[in-house]
C-alpha positions as CSV (number, residue, x, y, z in Angstrom):
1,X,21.4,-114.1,88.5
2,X,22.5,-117.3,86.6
3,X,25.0,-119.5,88.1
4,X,28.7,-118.8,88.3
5,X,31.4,-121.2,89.0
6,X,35.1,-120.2,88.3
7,X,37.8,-122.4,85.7
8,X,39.5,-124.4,88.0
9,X,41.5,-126.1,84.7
10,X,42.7,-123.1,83.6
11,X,43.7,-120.9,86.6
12,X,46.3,-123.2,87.4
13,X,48.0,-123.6,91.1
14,X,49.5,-120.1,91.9
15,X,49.3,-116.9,91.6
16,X,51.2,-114.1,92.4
17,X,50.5,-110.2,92.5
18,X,53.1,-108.1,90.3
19,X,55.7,-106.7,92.3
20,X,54.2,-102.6,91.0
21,X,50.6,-103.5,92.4
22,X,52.0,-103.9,95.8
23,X,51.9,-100.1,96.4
24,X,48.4,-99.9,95.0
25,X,47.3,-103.1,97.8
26,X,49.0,-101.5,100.6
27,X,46.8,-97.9,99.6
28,X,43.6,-99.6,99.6
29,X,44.6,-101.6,102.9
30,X,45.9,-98.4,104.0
31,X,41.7,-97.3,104.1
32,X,40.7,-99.4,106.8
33,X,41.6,-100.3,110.7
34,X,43.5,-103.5,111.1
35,X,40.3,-105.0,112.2
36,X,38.4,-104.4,109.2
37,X,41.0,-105.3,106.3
38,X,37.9,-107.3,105.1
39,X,36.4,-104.2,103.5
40,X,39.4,-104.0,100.9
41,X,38.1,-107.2,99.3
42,X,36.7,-106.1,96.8
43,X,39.3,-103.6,95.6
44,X,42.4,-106.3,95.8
45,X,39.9,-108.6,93.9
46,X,40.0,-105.8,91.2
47,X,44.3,-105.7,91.4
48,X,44.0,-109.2,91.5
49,X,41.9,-109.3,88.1
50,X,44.6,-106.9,86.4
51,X,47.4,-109.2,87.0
52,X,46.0,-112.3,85.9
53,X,45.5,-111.3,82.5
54,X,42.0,-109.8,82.7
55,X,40.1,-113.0,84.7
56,X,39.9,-114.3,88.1
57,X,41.3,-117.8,89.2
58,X,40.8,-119.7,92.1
59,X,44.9,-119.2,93.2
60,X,44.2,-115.3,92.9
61,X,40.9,-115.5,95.2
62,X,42.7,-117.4,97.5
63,X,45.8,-115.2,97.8
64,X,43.4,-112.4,98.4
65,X,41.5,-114.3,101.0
66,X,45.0,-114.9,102.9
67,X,46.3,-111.5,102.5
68,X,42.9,-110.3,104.0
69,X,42.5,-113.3,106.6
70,X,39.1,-114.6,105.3
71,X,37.6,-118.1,105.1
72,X,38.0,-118.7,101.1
73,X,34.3,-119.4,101.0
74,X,33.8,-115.8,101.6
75,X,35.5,-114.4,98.5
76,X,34.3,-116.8,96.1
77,X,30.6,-115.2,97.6
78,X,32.5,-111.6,96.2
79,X,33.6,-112.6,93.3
80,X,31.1,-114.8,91.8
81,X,28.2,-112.3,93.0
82,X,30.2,-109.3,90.6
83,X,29.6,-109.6,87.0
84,X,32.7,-107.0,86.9
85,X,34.9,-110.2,88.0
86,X,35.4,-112.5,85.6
87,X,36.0,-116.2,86.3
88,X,37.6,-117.9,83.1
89,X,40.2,-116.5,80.6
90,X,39.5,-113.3,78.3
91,X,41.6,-112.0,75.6
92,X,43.9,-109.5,75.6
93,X,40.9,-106.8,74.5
94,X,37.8,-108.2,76.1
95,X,34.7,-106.4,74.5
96,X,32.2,-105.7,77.3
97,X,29.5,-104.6,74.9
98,X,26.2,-103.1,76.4
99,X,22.5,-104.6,75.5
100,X,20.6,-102.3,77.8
101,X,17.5,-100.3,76.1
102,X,19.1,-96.9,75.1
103,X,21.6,-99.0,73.2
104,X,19.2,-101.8,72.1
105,X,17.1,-99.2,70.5
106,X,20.1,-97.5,69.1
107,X,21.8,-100.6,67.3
108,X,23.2,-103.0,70.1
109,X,21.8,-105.4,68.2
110,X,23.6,-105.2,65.3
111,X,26.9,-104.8,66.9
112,X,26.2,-108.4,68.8
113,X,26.4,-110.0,65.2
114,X,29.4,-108.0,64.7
115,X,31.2,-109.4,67.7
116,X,30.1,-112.7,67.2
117,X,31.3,-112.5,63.3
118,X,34.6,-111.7,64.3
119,X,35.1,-113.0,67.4
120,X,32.3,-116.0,68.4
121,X,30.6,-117.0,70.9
122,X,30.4,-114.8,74.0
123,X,33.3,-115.4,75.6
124,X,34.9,-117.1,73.5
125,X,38.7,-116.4,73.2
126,X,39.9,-116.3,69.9
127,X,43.2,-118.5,68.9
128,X,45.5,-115.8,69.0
129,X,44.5,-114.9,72.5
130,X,43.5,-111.5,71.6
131,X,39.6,-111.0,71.6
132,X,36.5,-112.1,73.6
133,X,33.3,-110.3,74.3
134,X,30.4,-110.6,76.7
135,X,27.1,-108.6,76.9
136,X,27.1,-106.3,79.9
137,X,24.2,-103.9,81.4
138,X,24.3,-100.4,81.3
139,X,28.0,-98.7,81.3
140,X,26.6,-95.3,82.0
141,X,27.0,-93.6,78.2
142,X,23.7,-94.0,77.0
143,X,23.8,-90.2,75.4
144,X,26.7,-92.0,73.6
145,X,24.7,-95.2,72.4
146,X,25.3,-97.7,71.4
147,X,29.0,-98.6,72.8
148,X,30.9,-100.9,73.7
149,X,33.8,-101.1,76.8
150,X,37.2,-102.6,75.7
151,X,39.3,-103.2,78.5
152,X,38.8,-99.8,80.6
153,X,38.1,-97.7,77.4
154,X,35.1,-96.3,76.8
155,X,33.9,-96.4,72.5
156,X,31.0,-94.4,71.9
157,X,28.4,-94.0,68.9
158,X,29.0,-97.1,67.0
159,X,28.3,-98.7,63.8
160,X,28.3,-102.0,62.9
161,X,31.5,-100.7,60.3
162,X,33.4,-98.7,62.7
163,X,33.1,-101.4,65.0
164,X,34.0,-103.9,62.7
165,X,36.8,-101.8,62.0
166,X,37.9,-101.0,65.6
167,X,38.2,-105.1,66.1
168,X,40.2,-105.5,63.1
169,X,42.7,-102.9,64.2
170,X,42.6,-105.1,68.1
171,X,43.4,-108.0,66.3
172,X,46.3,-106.5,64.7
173,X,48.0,-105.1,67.2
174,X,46.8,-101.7,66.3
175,X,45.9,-99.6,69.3
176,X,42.3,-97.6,68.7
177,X,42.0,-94.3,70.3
178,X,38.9,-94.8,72.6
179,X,35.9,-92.2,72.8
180,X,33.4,-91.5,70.5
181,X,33.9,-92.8,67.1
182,X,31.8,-89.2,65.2
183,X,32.4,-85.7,64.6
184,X,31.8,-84.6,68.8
185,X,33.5,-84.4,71.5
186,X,32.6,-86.6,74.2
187,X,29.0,-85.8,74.9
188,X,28.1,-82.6,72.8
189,X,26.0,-82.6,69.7
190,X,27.6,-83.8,66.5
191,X,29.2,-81.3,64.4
192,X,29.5,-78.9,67.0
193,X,27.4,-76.4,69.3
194,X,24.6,-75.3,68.1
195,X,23.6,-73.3,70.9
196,X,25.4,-70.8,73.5
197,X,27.9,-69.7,71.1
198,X,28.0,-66.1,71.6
199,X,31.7,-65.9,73.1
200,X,31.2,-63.2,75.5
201,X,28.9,-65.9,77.4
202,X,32.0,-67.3,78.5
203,X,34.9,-64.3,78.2
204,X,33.7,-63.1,81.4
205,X,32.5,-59.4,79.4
206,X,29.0,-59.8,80.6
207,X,29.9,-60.1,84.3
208,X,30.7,-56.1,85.1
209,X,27.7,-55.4,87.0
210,X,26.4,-51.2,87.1
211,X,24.4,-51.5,90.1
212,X,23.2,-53.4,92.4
213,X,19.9,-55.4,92.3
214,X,16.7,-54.7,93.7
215,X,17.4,-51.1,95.3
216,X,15.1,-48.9,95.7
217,X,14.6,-46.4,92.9
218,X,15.9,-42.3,93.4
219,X,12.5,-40.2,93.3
220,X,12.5,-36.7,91.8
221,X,12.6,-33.6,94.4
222,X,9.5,-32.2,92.7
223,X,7.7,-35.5,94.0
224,X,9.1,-35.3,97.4
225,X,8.1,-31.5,97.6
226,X,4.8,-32.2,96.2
227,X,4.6,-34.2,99.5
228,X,4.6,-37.8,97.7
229,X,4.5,-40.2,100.5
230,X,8.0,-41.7,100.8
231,X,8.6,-45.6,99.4
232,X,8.1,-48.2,102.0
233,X,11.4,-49.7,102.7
234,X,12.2,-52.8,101.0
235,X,11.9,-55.8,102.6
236,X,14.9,-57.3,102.0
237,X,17.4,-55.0,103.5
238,X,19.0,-55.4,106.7
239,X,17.7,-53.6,109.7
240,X,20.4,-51.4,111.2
241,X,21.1,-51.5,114.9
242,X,23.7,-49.3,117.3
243,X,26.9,-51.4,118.1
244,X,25.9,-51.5,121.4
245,X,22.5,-52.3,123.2
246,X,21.4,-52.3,126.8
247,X,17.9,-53.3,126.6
248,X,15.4,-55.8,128.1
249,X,14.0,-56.3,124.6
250,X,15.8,-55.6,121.4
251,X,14.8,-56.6,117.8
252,X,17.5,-57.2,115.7
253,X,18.2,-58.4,112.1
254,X,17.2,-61.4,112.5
255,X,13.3,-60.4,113.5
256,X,13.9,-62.4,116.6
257,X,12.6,-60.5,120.3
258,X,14.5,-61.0,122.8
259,X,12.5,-60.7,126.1
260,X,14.1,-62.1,128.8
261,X,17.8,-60.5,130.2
262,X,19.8,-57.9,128.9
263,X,21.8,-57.8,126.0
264,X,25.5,-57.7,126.4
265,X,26.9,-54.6,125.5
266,X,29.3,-54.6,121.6
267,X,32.2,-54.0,120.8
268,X,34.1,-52.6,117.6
269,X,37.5,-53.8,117.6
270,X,40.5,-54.8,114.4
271,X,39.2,-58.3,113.5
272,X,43.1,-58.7,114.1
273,X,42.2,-58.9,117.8
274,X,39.1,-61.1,117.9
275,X,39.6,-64.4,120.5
276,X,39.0,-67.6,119.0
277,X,35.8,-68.6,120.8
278,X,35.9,-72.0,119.8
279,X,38.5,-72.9,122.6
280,X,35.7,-72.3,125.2
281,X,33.3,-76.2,125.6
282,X,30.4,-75.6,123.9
283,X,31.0,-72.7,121.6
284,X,31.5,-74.2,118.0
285,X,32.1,-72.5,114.3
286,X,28.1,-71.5,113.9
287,X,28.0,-70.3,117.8
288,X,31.0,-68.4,117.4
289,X,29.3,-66.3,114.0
290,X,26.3,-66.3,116.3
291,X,28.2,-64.4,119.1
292,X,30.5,-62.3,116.5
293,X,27.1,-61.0,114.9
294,X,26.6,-59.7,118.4
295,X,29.2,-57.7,118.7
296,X,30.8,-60.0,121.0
297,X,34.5,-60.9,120.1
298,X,36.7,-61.5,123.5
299,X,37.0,-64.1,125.8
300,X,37.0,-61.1,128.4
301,X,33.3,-59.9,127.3
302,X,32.0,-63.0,127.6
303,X,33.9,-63.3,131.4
304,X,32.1,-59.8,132.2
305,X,28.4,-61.1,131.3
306,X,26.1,-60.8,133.8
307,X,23.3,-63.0,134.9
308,X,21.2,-61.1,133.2
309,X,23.5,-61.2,129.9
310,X,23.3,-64.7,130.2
311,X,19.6,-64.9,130.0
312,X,19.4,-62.7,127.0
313,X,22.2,-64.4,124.8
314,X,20.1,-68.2,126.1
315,X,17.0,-66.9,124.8
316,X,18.2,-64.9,121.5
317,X,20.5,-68.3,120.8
318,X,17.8,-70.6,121.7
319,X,19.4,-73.0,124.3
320,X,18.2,-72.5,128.0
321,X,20.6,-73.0,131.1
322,X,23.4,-74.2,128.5
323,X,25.9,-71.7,129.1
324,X,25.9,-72.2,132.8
325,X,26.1,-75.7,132.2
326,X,28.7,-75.5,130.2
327,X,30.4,-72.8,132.2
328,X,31.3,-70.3,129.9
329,X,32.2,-67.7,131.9
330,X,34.9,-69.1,134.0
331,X,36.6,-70.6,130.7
332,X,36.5,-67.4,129.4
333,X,37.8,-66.0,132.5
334,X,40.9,-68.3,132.7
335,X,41.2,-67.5,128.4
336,X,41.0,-63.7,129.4
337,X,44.1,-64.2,132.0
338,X,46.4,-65.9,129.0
339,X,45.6,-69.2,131.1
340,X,44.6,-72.4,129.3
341,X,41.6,-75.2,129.8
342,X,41.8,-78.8,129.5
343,X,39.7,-77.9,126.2
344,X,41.1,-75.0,125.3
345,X,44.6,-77.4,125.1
346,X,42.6,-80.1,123.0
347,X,41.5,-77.6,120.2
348,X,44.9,-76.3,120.1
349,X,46.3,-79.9,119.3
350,X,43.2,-79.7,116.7
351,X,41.6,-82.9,118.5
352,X,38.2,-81.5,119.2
353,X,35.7,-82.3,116.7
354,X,33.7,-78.8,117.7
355,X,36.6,-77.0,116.3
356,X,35.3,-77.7,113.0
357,X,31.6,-78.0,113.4
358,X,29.0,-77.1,116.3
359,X,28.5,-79.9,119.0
360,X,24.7,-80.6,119.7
């Protein structure tokens, strides 16, 4: 990166942020703990920029670096390392015009003499204060190329003439509208789609659906009482299992077996009266789905588990000894009562982290 240094003749002595910015520094200082204001440096360097008329002078670094309480040395390493800070006086409409291949090969080129016709030298400020340029890298519109940026306006697929013309307008006072300078609208082809016209791709007519996918096809009686061998079941269906299991090994829809314990029995209640799990330690959004797939709903089924229950749900869930490290069962106890936990009263007040995702 070439060498930087800022225009200490033409910043002046003071500077002063604009009494409507002051809402906009105290939102970005606003982001960060009181011990880390630092991190808004480069933000307030940006507001900063904006109210000195487009440039960065050594009064407006150092009234950042005060607001922020940093060693002045610090944001000159900010602002000089950024090429999107600028450290001597632009015009009014500073021309950021991009030299990177996809608008090289589409006619940067071309456009540079055009700036430097009208305008001069790179940043070169013209006597009515109104125009200087620089060539930047990429701006991110290379589908667009070649462009140029004017102050925070974007101007798209450009000619040496309609650029031309676009300064002439600047240097009149004339306000451009920014965007692509063609027939298109913003990045679609010129002169309009040429593919995915048909309307009813997008009126929502093509979205009624007559069945469902991938079901098994009906077979004809006569094939059934010829004694055709019925279809195999397809293999992506889900297994169906009774609502309530006692077994030492049950496979359920998953595919998991379960060998160890005894599953706890189900229930079938109104989802109305489901117990929000999450208030027992250790039982987060994914456990809870877990245990709800189950048939398990209460606080008072999990309080009437057994120790064989507890070995089966372990197992199936894939944590060993966890639940009677975690003591599930007298939490759910108390729950079951209408008592409360020292948990239970922390994801109330919505201060547990678990009550939004699963601890580990």
């Amino acid at each position: 990166m070439a060498l930087r240094r800022f225009d200490l003749e033409a910043g002046g002595d003071t500077f002063a942020f604009k009494p409507e910015t002051e809402e906009k520094i105290a939102f970005w200082r606003g982001k960060y703990p009181a011990e880390k204001q630092r991190s808004a440096v480069i933000p307030m360097l940006w507001l900063a920029q904006k109210d000195n008329n487009g440039w960065l002078s050594e009064p407006a670094m150092r009234e950042v670096a005060d607001r922020l309480e940093m060693p002045y040395i610090r944001v000159y390493e900010v602002a000089t390392f950024y090429t999107m800070f600028r450290l001597q006086p632009v015009g009014k409409y500073h021309v950021q015009l991009c030299g990177t291949t996809p608008c090289q090969l589409r006619g940067a080129e071309k456009l540079k003499e055009v700036c430097q016709k009208e305008i001069g030298d790179i940043m070169y400020v013209t006597d009515d204060g109104r125009l200087s340029w620089e060539e930047v890298e990429c701006l991110g519109a290379c589908v667009n190329a070649p462009m140029v940026q004017i102050n925070d306006d974007y101007y798209e697929d450009l000619t040496p003439e309609t650029l031309s013309q676009i300064l002439g307008k600047l240097k009149n006072g004339v306000e451009v509208a920014p965007g692509p300078q063609i027939d298109r609208v913003n990045s679609a082809p010129e002169g309009g789609a040429t593919t995915l016209t048909d309307p009813s791709l997008f009126d929502g007519s093509r979205n009624s659906v007559a069945t469902l996918p991938n079901l098994p096809s009906a077979e004809p009686a006569e094939a059934e009482a010829a004694g055709k061998p019925e279809a195999a079941a397809p293999t992506n269906t889900k297994r169906e299992e009774p609502v309530a299991s006692n077994t030492k090994t049950t496979l359920i829809d998953t595919g998991k077996k379960v060998e160890t314990g005894e599953r706890p029995a189900a229930v079938t209640i109104d989802p109305a009266s489901y117990d929000d799990l999450k208030r027992i330690k250790g039982i987060g959004p994914k456990n809870e789905d877990a245990l709800n797939e189950l048939g398990i709903y209460t606080f008072k089924q999990i309080a009437e588990w057994t120790p064989e229950n507890v070995d089966w749900v372990e197992d199936f869930m894939s944590f060993p000894g966890r639940i009677e490290r975690e003591d599930w069962i007298a939490q759910a106890k108390t729950l079951a009562e209408g008592g409360e936990t020292e948990f239970s009263k922390r994801v109330d007040a919505g201060d547990v982290p678990s009550s939004q995702e699963d601890e580990d």
